[in-house]
C-alpha positions in Angstrom: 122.7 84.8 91.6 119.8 85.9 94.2 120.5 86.4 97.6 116.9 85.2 98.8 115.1 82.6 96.8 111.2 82.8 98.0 109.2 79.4 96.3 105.8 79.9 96.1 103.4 82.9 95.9 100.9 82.4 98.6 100.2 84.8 101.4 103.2 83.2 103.3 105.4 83.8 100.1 104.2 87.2 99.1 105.2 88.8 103.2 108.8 86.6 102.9 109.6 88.1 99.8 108.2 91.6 100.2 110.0 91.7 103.3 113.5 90.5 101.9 112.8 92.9 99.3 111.9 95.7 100.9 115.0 95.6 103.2 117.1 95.4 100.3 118.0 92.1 99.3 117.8 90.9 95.7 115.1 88.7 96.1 113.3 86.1 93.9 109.8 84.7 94.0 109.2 81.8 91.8 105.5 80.5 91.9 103.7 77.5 89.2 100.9 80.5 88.1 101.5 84.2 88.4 97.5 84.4 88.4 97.9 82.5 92.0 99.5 85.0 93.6 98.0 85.9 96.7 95.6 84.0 95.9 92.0 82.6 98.4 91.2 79.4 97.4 89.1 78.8 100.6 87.0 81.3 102.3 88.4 84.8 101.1 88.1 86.4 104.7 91.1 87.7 106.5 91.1 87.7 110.4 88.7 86.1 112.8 89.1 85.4 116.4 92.6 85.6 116.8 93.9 85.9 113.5 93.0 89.5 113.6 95.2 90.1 115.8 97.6 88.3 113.8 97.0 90.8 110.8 97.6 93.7 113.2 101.0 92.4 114.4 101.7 91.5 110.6 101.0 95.4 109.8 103.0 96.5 113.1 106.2 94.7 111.8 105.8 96.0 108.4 103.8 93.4 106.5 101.6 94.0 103.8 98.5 91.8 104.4 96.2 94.1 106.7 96.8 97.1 103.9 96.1 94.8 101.1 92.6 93.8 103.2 92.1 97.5 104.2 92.4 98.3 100.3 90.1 95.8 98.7 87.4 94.1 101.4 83.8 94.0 101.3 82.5 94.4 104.5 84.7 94.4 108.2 83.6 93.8 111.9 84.7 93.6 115.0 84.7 90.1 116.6 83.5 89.7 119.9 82.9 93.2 120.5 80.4 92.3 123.8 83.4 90.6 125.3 86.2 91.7 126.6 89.4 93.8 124.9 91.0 89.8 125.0 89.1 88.0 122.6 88.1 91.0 120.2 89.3 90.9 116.6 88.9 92.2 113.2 87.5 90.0 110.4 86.7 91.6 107.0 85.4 89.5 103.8 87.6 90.2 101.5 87.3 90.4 97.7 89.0 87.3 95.9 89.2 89.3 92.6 90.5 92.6 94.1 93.6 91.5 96.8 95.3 89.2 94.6 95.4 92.1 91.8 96.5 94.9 94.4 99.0 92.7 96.2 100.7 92.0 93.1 100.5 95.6 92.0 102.1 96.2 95.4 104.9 92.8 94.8 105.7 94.9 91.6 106.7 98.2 93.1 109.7 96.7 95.0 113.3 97.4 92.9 114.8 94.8 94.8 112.3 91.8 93.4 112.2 90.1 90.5 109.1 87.1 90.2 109.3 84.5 87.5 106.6 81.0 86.8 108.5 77.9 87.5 107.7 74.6 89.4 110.6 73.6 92.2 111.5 70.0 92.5 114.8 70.3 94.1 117.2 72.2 96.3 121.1 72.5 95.6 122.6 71.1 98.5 126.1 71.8 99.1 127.6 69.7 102.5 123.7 70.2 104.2 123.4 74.0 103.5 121.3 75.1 100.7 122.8 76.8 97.5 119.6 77.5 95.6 116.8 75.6 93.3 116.2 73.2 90.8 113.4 73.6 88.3 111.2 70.6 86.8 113.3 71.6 83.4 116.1 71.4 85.1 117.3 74.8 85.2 119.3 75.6 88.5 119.1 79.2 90.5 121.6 79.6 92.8 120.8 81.9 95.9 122.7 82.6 99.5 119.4 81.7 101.0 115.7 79.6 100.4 112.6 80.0 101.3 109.7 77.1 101.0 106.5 78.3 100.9 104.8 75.1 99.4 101.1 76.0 100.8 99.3 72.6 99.7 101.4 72.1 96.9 103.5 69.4 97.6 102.3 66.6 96.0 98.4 67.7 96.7 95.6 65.3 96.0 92.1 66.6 95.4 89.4 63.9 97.0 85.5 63.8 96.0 83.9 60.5 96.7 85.9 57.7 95.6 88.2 59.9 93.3 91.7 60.8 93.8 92.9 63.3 91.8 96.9 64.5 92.0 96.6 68.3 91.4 96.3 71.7 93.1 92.8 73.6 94.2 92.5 75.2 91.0 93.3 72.2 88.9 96.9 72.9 88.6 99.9 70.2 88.7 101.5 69.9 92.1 104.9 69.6 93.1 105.6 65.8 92.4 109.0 65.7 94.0 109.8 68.1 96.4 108.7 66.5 99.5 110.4 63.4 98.4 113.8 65.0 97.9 113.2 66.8 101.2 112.7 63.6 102.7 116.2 62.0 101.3 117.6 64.9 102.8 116.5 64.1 106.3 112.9 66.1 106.7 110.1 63.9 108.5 107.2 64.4 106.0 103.7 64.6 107.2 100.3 64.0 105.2 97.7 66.5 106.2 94.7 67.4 104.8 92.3 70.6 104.6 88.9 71.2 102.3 86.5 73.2 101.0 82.7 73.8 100.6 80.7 74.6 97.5 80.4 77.6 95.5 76.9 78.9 95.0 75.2 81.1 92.1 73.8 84.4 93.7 70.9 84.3 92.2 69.6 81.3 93.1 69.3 81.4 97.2 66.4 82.7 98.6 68.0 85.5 101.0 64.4 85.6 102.8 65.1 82.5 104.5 68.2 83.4 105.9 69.3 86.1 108.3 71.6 89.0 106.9 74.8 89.7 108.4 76.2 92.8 107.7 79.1 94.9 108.3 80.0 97.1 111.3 78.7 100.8 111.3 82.0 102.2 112.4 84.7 102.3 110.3 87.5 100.3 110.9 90.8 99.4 109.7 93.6 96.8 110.1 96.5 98.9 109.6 97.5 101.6 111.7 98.8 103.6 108.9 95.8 103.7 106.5 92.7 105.9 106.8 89.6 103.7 106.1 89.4 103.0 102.3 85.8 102.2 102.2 82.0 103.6 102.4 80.3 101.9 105.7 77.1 102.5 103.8 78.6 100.7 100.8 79.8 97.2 102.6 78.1 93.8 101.0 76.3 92.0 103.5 76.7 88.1 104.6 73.8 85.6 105.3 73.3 83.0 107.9 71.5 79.8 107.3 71.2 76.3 109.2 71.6 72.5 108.1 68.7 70.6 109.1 67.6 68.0 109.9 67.1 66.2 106.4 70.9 68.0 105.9 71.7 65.1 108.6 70.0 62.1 107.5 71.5 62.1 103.7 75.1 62.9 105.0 74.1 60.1 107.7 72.7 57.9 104.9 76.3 58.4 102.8 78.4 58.4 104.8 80.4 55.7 102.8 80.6 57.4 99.7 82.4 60.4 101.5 86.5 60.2 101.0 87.2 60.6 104.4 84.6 57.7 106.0 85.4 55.0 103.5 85.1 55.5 99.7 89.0 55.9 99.6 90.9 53.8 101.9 94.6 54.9 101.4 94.0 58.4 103.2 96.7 59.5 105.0 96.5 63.0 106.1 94.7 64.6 109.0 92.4 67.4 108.9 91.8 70.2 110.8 90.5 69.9 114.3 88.9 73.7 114.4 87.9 73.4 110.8 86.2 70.3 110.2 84.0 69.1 107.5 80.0 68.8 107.4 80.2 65.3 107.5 82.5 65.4 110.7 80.5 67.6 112.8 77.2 65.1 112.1 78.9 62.3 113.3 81.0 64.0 115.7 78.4 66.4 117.6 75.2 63.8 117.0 73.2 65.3 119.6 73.1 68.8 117.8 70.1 69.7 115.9 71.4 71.8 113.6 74.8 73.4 112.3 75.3 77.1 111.3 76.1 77.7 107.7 77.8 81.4 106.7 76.7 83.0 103.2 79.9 84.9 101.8 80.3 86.6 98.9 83.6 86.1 97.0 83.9 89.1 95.0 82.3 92.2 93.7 83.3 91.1 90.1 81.3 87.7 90.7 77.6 86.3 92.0 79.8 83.2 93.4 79.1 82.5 97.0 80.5 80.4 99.7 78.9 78.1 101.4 81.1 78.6 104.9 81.0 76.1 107.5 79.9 73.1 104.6 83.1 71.8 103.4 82.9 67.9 102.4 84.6 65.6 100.3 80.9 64.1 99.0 80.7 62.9 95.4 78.6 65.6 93.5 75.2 63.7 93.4 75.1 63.8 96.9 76.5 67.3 97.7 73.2 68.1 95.3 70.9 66.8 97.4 72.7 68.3 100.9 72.9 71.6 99.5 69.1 71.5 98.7 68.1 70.4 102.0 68.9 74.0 103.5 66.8 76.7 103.6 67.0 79.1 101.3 69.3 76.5 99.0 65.8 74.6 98.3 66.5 75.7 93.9 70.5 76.9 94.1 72.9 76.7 90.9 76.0 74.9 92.5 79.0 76.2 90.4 82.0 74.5 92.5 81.7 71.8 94.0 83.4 70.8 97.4 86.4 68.9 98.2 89.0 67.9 100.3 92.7 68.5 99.7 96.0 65.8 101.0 99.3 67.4 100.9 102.8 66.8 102.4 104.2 69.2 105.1 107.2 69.0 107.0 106.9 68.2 110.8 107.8 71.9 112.5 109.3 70.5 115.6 113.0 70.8 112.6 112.5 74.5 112.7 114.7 76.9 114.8 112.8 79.8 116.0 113.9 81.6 113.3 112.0 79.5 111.0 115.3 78.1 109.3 115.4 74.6 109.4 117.7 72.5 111.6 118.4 69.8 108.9 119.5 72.3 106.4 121.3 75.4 106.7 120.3 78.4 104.9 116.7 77.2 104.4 113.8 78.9 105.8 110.2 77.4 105.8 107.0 79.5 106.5 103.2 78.9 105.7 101.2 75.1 105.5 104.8 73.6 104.6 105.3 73.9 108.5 101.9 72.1 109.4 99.4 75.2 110.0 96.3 76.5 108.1 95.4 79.9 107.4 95.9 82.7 105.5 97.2 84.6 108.2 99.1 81.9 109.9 101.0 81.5 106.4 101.4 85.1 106.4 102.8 85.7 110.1 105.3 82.9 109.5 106.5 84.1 105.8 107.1 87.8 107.3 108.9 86.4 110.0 110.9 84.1 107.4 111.5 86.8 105.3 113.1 88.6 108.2 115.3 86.4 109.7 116.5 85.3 106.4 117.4 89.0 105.9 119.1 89.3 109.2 120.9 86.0 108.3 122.7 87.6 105.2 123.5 91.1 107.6 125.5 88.6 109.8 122.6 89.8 112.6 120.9 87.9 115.4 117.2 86.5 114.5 114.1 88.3 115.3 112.6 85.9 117.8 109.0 87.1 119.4 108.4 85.8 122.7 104.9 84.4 123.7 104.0 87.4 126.0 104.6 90.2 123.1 102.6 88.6 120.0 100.4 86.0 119.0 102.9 85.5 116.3 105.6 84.3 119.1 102.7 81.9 120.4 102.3 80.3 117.1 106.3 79.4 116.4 106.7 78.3 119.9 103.7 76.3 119.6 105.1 74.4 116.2 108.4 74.2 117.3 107.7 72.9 120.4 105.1 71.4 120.4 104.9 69.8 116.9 101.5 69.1 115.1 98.8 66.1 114.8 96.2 67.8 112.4 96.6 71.4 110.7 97.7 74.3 113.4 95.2 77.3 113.6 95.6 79.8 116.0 93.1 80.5 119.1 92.7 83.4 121.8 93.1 80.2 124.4 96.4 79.3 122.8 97.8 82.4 124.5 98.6 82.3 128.3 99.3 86.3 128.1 96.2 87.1 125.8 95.2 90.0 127.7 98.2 91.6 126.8 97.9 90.3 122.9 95.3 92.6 122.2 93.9 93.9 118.8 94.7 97.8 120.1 97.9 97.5 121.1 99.7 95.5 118.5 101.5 98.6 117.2 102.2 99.6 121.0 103.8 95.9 121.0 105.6 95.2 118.2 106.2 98.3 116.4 109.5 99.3 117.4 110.8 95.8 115.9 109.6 96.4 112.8 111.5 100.1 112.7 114.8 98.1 114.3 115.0 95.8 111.3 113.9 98.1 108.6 110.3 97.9 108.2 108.9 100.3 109.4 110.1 104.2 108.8 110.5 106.9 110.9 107.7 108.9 110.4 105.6 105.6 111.5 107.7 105.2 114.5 107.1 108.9 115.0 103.4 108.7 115.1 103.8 105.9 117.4 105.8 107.8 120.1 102.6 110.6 119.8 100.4 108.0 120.3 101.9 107.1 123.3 102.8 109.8 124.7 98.6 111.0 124.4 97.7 108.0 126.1 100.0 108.9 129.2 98.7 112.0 129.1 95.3 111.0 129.4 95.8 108.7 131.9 97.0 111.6 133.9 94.3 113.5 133.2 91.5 111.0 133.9 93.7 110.9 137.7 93.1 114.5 138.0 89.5 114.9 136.5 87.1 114.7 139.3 83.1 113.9 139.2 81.3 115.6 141.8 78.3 113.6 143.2 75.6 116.7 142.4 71.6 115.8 142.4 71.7 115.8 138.6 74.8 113.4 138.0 73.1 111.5 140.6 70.0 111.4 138.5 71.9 110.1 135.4 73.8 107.5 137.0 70.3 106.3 138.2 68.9 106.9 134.6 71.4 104.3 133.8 71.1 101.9 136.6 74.6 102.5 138.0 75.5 102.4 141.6 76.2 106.0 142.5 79.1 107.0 144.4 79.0 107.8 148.1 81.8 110.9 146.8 83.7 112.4 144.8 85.8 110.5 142.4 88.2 111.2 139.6 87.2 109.8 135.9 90.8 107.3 136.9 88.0 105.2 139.5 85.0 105.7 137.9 86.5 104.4 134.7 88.2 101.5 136.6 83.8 100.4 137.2 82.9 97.6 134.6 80.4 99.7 133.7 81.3 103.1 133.3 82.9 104.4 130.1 84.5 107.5 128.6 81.1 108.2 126.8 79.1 107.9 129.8 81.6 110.4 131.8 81.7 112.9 128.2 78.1 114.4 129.5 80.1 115.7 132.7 83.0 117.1 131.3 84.6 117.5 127.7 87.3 114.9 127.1 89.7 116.0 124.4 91.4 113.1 123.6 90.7 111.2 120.5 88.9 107.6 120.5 91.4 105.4 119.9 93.5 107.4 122.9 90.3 106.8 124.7 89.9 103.2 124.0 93.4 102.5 125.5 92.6 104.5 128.5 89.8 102.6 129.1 91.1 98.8 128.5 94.3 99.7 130.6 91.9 101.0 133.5 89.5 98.8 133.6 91.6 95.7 133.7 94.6 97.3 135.5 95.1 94.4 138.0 94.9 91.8 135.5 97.3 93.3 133.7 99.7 93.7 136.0 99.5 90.3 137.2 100.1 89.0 133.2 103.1 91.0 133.3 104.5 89.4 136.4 103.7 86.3 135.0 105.6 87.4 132.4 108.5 88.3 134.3 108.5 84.5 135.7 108.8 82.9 132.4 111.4 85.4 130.7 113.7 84.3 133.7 113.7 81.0 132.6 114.0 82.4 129.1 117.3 83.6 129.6 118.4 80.2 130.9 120.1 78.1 128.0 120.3 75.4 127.1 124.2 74.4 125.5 122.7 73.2 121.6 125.7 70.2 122.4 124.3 68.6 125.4 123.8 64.8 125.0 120.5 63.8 126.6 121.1 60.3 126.8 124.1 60.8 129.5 121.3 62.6 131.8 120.4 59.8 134.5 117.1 59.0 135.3 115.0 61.5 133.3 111.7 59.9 131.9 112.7 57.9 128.3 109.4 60.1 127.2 110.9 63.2 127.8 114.6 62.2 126.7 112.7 61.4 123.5 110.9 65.0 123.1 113.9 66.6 124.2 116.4 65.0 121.4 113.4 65.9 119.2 112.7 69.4 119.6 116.3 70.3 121.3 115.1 73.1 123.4 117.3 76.2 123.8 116.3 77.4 126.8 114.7 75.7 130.4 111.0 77.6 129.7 110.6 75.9 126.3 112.0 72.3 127.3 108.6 73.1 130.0 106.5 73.9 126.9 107.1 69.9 125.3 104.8 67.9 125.7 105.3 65.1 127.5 108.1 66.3 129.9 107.2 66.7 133.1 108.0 68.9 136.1 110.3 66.2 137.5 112.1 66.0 134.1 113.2 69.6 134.2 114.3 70.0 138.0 116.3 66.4 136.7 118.0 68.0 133.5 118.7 71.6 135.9 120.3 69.6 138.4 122.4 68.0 135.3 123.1 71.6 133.6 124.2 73.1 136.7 126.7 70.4 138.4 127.4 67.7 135.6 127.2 69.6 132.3 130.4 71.7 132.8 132.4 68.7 134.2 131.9 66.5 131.1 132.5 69.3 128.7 136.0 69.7 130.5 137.0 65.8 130.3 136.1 65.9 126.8 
């Protein structure tokens, strides 16, 4: 007897369990091939616009992912960094040999977890709560609480050309009936569908036709516990290369021997809007010349590289003959071939916000079960899982992140609420509040969470509080520091091509100038504060305004937060609200008046009709009941 089943060893799977684990629970995570665990079988990056973020918030709660990356990557950078503080993010290649190995090493630390090979096919269902799993064999593990984190597992088809295939990415059998039993139970199943591009042997590009990428030359980390565990000098660079336009003409010329545009005509699933395929982008964006293509490498162990931006479903003749047609590939050893991948998910709109589902009790899904893609979407989601499950068995109220304090609360608002049509991945623009969803301030944001349910200890909440307190001090000082408008800082304002002051100003205005930064003002005056201090400073001063004015908006949609929604009402008694938005409404089965605005496809009238209802009607019906 478990209290926490976790099925599947993902990066989803690997943050639910570490988390139930960690906080004490006796937890189990069952996966089809321990050597999966953790495991990239698409690019092996973590982060990117957005998703950084995502691996900072991850680390701020607790999780594990940004230390496993800061452990075992090959190169990192800062996304964006010419932009502003809103849109930068972390991306590091990481190392598809190395994380798996040190996040297991990690999984196998925890007393409280015990992880065993087994393929799931079935729940045990007890009067619509779940009592634990049933094994292909048979066997049956009972457990207080389960978690699904199927990834692509559930019943996955691989696709090249006119082939259909039922396994996983690396060739391994799927789960055959898991979907369908969720189904019987009352899940609406959705087919999606994701791919890949080809491996390619090192040794066979021509890295003088392409452009090198490398690494940033500061050192950086995700985590805000870890020193940097890496040599800046020692970081393997990436390439860029571009299709052309022969690339074009023999996907044009193919077309119909490509899975997805006609040599299999029983596909179901949808693929990723943000991610698509080579052969999508050619037809899609016809008036573009030329497509850029991102040389990765996988490992430090391995010459395999990958191919990013060039995923297609292609037989292999003609995948051949594309990846020759780009320079530098004009002689390269393909070692993997592409393809696309169909798998069932569940549709997320039959999750509470606690990521346990609304059809079962006591079962918790996180990862591409619940319609996203993305390492660190899984991840996100199975920490959060992993949580609330926790919190479930200590009687406790769920952890619930609201869309103004992470880009994780976006991301469950968004499937809940929303629902899907292709494969969710997060974006900078998905967040109304993204100015205050930055990379810095993640542990500023979301720390005190992770020490409130156990995650994080006191000597990390500790340094925290330092933190903080430095940066208030600084402000203060930059207030009281003032720049006197002598002939020589006159000269090096000039030198730079700043507008000089007409006076005297304190470092507070001069820093609050677009232009002006703390290592400008360090030739005046010492500033003893250290950078990341600085760098907070600076973002905070510079867009102070903005700021402010995303916290009052803020303030606008947390009022409407606290009004609830009563989980009982009966939509179809509410007179003439849109049959549109009564739909949505019976669908998602908002709890509170800000996300019934979020649905799509209720309007503004809908609301003041259904507030009207809550406030005056509501009550009288419950009473003549």
């Amino acid at each position: 007897m478990y209290e926490i089943i976790v099925v599947g060893g993902g990066h989803a799977g690997c943050e639910a369990a570490y988390a139930s684990a960690k906080k004490g629970h006796k937890t189990l995570l069952i996966t089809g091939n321990l050597k999966n665990i953790a495991d990239m079988p698409c690019n092996p990056h973590i982060g990117g616009s957005a998703k950084g973020i995502v691996v900072r918030e991850i680390d701020a709660l607790g999780g594990i992912m940004g230390k496993i990356a800061d452990k075992t990557h090959l190169q990192i950078k800062m996304l964006n960094s010419a932009k502003g503080p809103a849109v930068q993010s972390l991306r590091a290649q990481g190392d598809k040999i190395a994380y798996p190995k040190e996040m297991l090493n990690t999984l196998n630390t925890l007393e409280h977890l015990e992880i065993k090979e087994g393929m799931v096919e079935d729940l045990i269902v007890d009067n619509k709560t779940v009592k634990g799993i049933i094994l292909e064999d048979g066997e049956k593990i009972e457990s207080k609480i389960v978690i699904l984190t199927t990834g692509t597992y559930l019943k996955a088809d691989i696709l090249v050309g006119n082939t259909r295939t039922r396994q996983g990415p690396h060739g391994e059998k799927p789960s055959q009936h898991l979907s369908d039993k969720l189904r019987e139970y009352g899940f609406i199943i959705k087919r999606l569908k994701t791919g890949t591009p080809q491996r390619i042997d090192k040794n066979s590009i021509d890295f003088s036709k392409t452009k090198v990428e490398p690494g940033d030359d500061k050192y950086l980390t995700f985590s805000f516990d870890l020193e940097p565990q890496y040599k800046i000098e020692d970081q393997i660079p990436c390439h860029l290369t571009y299709t052309t336009e022969e690339t074009h003409r023999i996907i044009r010329e193919n077309l119909n021997k490509s899975s997805m545009y006609g040599a299999l005509d029983d596909i179901e699933g949808i693929g990723p809007r943000y991610c698509p395929s080579i052969e999508d982008k050619v037809v899609r964006f016809k008036d573009k010349e030329r497509h850029q293509l991102f040389i990765e490498p996988e490992s430090r162990y391995y010459d395999d590289m990958y191919l990013q931006g060039f995923s297609t479903s292609m037989p292999k003749e003609v995948q051949e003959l594309m990846v020759h047609s780009l320079p530098g590939f004009e002689h390269a050893k393909i070692l993997k071939y592409g393809y696309a991948i169909e798998y069932d998910a569940i549709y997320p709109t039959q999750l509470k916000a606690s990521l346990e589902t609304k059809v079962l009790e006591n079962l918790f899904t996180a990862g591409q079960i619940n319609g996203t893609s993305g390492y660190e979407e899984a991840a996100c989601q199975g920490l959060m899982a992993g949580i609330n499950a926790s919190l479930k068995l200590e009687q406790k109220e769920p952890l619930v992140l609201k869309r103004n304090e992470a880009y994780i609360g976006v991301l469950i608002d968004d499937l809940i609420t929303k629902g899907i049509r292709d494969p969710y991945r997060l974006l900078t623009s998905r967040a109304e509040y993204r100015l205050l969803l930055r990379s810095d301030n993640a542990d500023q944001r979301l720390r005190k969470y992770g020490y409130e349910v156990g995650l994080i200890n006191d000597e990390q909440i500790t340094k925290l509080k330092i933190k903080e307190q430095k940066i208030q001090e600084c402000l203060e000082w930059a207030k009281n520091q003032k720049l006197k408008i002598t002939k020589e800082v006159r000269e090096r304002f000039e030198e730079q091509n700043y507008s000089v002051p007409n006076a005297t100003l304190s470092f507070e205005q001069l820093l609050g100038r677009p232009e002006i930064k703390f290592a400008f003002l360090e030739q005046f005056q010492h500033i003893p504060y250290e950078e990341a201090i600085k760098e907070q400073v600076e973002i905070y001063l510079k867009y102070k305004g903005y700021i402010e004015k995303s916290y009052k908006e803020a303030e606008k949609m947390l009022k409407l937060e606290k009004k609830q929604i009563p989980q009982d009402i009966d939509y179809d008694k509410i007179k003439n609200i849109a049959s549109e938005a009564r739909q949505k409404l019976k669908e998602v089965r908002p709890t509170t008046i800000a996300q019934a605005i979020r649905i799509s496809g209720v309007n503004p009238s809908d609301i003041s009709i259904l507030s009207v209802y809550l406030k005056k009607e509501y009550g009288n019906n419950q009473k003549n009941k």
